[in-house]
Residue, then its C-alpha position, 0 to 999 in steps of 0.5 A: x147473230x150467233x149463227x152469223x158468227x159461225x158461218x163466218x168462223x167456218x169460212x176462215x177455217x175452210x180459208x185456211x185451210x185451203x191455205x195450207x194445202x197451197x203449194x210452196x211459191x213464194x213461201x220462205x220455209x219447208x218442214x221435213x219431219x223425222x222418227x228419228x232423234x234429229x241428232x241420230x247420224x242419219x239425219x245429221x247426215x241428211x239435213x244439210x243436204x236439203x238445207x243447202x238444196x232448198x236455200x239456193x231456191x230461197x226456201x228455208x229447211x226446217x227439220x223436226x223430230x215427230x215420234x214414231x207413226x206421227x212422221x207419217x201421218x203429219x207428212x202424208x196430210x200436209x201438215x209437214x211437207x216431207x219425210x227426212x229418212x225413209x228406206x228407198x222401197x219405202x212404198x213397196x213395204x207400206x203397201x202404198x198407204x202414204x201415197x201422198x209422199x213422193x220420193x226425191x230422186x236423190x240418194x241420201x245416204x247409206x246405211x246397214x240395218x243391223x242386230x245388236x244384242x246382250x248376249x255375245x254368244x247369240x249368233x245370227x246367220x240367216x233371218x231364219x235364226x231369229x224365230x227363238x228370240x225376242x226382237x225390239x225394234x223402232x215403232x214406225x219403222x215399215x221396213x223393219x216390220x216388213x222383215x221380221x214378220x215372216x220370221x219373228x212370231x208376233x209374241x216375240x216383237x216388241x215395238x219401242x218408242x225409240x232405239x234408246x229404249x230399246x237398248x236398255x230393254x237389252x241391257x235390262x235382258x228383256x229382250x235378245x235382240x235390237x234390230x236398228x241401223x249399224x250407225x245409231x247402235x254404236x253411238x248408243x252403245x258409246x252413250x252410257x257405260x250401262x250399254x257399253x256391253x252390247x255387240x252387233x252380232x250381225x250385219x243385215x242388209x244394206x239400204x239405200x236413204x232416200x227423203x220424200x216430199x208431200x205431191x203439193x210440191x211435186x214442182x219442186x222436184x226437179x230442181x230440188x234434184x238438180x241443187x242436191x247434185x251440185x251441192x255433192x260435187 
């Protein structure tokens, strides 16, 4: 009897399984996960886009925050169905790793990646000029990780589990600097008096937004793209 029940117990879980991993036809609601606050301007800017996009295919958006390296991993297997923020090279930089995540061909938004320190008399001209200096930056963030390993020694990187933590690593002087976009550095620097002191000392580079969607959707796509242009018009 107790051998009955375990092969039966396997049969569901593989059913259900095989469930999840079905494309979206009839389903009434997609999941996009974020490493970012769900308040964060970024995604703030992104998700009614892709709430207004999805509604007129009748499928509800839903957007939740997973910390950090969980984003991807949940939205590279499927127990999400897509990524909310991720730099336009986002395969480039990740060397391929998630490559169950496709980009929609869709720009989202723009955003400059920026340095942002304690120190006002820290002065950053070139990328070169960072290898004396202590560097936080947002775990998860390939883009970021890409960059400062060719100018950062790894002693001198250290990774957070969010923006927020790391600028009260700046104002505590544990680190010099903060690498985060422009946009999310000045709604923390406007949160607390503890942090109304730090700067942005230098402007990067500027990045194209982009979401990606899990291939088990891949048919979605085109009209995805299509209700994102409509919805800027």
């Amino acid at each position: 009897m107790k051998k009955i029940l375990l092969i039966i117990f396997s049969i569901v879980c593989q059913l259900n399984a095989a469930e999840i991993n079905q494309p979206i036809t009839n389903k009434q609601q997609i999941v996009f996960s974020s490493d970012l606050p769900l308040e964060s301007p970024l995604v703030k800017t992104i998700v009614p886009k892709l709430k207004a996009a999805f509604a007129k295919m009748g499928i509800r958006f839903q957007a939740i925050n997973a910390p950090g390296e969980r984003s991807l991993v949940l939205s590279n297997t499927g127990g999400v169905d897509g990524e909310i923020t991720r730099a336009h090279n986002f395969h480039e930089v990740t060397h391929h790793k998630y490559n169950n995540l496709i980009r929609i061909e869709y720009q989202m938004a723009t955003t400059w990646l920026s340095l942002f320190s304690g120190q006002p008399n820290i002065k950053i001209e070139k990328l070169e000029d960072l290898a004396d200096y202590k560097v936080s930056y947002f775990r998860g963030r390939k883009l970021f990780t890409a960059m400062l390993s060719n100018y950062v020694p790894e002693r001198n990187i250290h990774k957070v589990e969010n923006d927020l933590q790391g600028f009260k690593m700046l104002a505590l002087n544990r680190v010099d600097l903060v690498m985060t976009s422009d946009a999310e550095g000045e709604v923390l620097i406007n949160s607390s008096e503890n942090l109304s002191h730090i700067v942005e000392v230098k402007k990067i580079i500027q990045i194209p937004i982009y979401s990606f969607i899990h291939n088990k959707h891949r048919h979605l796509l085109p009209q995805l793209v299509s209700n994102l242009k409509e919805t800027e018009e």
